[in-house]
C-alpha positions in Angstrom: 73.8 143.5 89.4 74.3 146.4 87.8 78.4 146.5 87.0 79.5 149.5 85.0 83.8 148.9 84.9 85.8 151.9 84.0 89.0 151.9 82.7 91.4 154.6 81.7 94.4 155.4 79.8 96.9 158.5 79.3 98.9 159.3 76.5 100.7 156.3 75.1 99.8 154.2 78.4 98.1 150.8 79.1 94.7 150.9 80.1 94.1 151.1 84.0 91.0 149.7 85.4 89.4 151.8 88.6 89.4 148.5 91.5 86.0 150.3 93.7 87.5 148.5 96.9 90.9 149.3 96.8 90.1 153.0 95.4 92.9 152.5 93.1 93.7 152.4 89.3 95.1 148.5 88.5 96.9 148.3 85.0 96.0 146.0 82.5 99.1 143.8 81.3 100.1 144.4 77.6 97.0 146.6 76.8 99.2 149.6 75.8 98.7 148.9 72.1 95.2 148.4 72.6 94.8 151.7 74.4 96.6 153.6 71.4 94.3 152.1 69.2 91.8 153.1 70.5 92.9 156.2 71.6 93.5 156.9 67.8 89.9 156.2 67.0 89.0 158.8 69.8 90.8 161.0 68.3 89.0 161.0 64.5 86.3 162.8 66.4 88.2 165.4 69.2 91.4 166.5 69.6 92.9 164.8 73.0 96.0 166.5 73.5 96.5 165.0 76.9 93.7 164.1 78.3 92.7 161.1 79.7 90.5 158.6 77.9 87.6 156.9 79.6 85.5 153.8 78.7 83.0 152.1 80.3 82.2 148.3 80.0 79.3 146.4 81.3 78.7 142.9 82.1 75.2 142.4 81.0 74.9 139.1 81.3 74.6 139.8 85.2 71.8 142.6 84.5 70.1 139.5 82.1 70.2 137.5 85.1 67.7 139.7 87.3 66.0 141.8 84.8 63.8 141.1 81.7 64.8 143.7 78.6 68.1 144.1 80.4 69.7 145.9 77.4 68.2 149.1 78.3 69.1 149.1 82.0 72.6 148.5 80.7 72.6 151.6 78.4 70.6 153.8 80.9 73.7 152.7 83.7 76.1 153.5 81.7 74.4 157.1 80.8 74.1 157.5 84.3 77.8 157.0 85.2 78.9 159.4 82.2 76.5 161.9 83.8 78.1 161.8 87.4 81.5 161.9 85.9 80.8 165.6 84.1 79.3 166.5 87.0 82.0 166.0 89.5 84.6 166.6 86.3 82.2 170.1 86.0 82.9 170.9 89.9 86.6 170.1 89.7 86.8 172.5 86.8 88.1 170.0 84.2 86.6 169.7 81.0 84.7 166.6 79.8 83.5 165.2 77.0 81.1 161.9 76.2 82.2 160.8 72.7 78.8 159.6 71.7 80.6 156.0 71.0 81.1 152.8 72.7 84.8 151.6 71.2 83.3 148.1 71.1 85.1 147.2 67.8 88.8 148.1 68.8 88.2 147.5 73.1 86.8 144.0 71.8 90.0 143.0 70.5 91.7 143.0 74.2 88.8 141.3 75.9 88.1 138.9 73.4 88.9 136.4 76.0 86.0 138.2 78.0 83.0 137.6 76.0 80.8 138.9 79.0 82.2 142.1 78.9 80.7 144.9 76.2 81.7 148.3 75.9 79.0 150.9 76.5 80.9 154.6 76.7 83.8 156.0 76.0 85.0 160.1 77.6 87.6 161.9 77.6 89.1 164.1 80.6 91.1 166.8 80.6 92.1 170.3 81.9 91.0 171.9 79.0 
């Protein structure tokens, strides 16, 4: 009802998408060039060296289904999820970072064949 996907990449990596029930990252075929790209546009606003980027995408169209003036449980979901992630990234002494962006323009591009999917967050995670 309320899905929050999170995918990740490394330096010059496809993306990798976090599967909940396996507990395990799942790489997304041929999304290395998107990754870069978007990567790159990370990187006009902090330096990311090596760490790992992180975006979130929501299916709102499942929130729309249960909810009136879904949009704003969408947004609040995703702040929530960046907020547990500096927390835990806080207690495993690594440094974190919420860009303050959602990536939608370049992540759009890979998905395009995923209308349901819109990007709502984008992190970055390092050692920093």
């Amino acid at each position: 009802m309320h899905p929050i996907h999170v995918l990740c990449c490394r330096e010059a990596d496809s993306w990798l998408r976090y599967e909940p029930s396996q507990h395990a990252l799942i790489e997304l075929p041929d999304s290395t060039s998107n990754a870069a790209a978007l990567r790159s546009t990370a990187g006009l606003l902090l330096e990311l060296g090596q760490g790992v980027l992180l975006s979130l995408l929501a299916e709102p169209g499942k929130t729309a289904a249960k909810y009136e003036n879904h949009e704003s449980l969408v947004w609040r979901d995703a702040g929530v999820v960046l907020g547990y992630m500096s927390v835990v990234a806080e207690a495993l002494e690594l440094a974190f970072c919420p860009l303050g962006i959602s990536g939608q323009a370049v992540i759009s591009d890979y998905f395009s064949d995923f209308a349901a999917l819109e990007a709502v967050g984008l992190a970055v995670l390092g050692t920093g």
